[in-house]
C-alpha positions as CSV (number, residue, x, y, z in Angstrom):
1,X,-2.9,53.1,-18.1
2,X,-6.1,52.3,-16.8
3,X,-7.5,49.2,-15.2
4,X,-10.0,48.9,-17.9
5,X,-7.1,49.4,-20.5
6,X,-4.7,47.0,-18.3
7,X,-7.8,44.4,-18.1
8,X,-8.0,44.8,-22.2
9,X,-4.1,44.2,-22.4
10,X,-3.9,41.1,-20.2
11,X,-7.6,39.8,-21.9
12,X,-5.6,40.4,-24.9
13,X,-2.5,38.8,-24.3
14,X,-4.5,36.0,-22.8
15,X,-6.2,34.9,-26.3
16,X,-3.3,35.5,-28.5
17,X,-1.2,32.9,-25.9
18,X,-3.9,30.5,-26.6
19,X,-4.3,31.1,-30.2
20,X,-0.9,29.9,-30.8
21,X,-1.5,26.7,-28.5
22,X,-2.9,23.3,-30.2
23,X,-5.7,21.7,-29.1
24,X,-4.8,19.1,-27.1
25,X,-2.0,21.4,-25.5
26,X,-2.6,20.8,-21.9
27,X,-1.0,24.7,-21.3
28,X,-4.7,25.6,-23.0
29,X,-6.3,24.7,-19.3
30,X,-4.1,27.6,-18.1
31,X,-5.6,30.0,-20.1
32,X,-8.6,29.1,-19.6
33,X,-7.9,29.2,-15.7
34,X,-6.7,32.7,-16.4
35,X,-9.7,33.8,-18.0
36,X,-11.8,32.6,-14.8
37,X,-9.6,34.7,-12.4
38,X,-9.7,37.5,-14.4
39,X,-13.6,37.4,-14.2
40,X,-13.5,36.8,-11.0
41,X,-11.8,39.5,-10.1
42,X,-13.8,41.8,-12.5
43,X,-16.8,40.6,-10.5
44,X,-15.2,41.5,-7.4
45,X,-14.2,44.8,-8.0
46,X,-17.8,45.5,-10.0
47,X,-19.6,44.0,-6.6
48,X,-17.1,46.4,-4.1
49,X,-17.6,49.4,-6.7
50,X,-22.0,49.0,-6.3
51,X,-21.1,48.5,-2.7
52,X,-19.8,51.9,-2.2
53,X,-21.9,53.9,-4.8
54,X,-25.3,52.2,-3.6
55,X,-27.9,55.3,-2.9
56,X,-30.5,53.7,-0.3
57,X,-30.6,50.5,1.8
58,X,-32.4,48.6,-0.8
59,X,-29.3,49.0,-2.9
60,X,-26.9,48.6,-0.4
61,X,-28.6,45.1,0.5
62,X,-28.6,44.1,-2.9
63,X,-25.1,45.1,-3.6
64,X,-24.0,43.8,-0.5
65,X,-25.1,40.8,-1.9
66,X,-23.5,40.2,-4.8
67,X,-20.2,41.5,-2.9
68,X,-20.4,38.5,-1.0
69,X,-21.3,35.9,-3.2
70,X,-17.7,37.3,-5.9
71,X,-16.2,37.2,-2.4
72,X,-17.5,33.4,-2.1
73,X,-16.7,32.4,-5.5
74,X,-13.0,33.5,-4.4
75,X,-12.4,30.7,-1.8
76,X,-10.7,27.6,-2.6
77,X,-13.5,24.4,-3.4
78,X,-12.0,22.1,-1.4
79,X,-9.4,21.6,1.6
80,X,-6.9,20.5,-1.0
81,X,-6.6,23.6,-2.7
82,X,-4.3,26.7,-1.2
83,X,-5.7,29.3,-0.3
């Protein structure tokens, strides 16, 4: 299995836990959390992938870039939360 087919299978398994979930089922902020990292982390690897394939510096700037601002969005908010 791929990553794009294993990132289809846990996107779908995702929405199919929360489709069964009421509304006011506080589990539903766990999905939702798990949507977020799983964009995250799609983000990440799409900024580490440009990274490596950029052609001239331009690119690589630019890439370089958006590699660290996924990385950024990675780090805990506050001092309160683990890292």
């Amino acid at each position: 299995m791929s990553r794009a087919d294993a990132e289809v299978v846990l996107d779908t398994l995702i929405s199919f836990a929360a489709r069964d979930l009421a509304a006011d089922d506080p589990r539903r902020d766990l999905i939702t959390a798990g949507h977020e990292v799983a964009a995250m982390f799609n983000e990440l690897r799409a900024a580490a992938y440009a990274s490596l394939v950029a052609r001239d510096l331009a690119d690589q700037m630019a890439a370089d870039e958006r590699l660290d601002r996924a990385l950024a969005a990675c780090e805990p908010e506050g001092p309160h939360e683990p890292v």
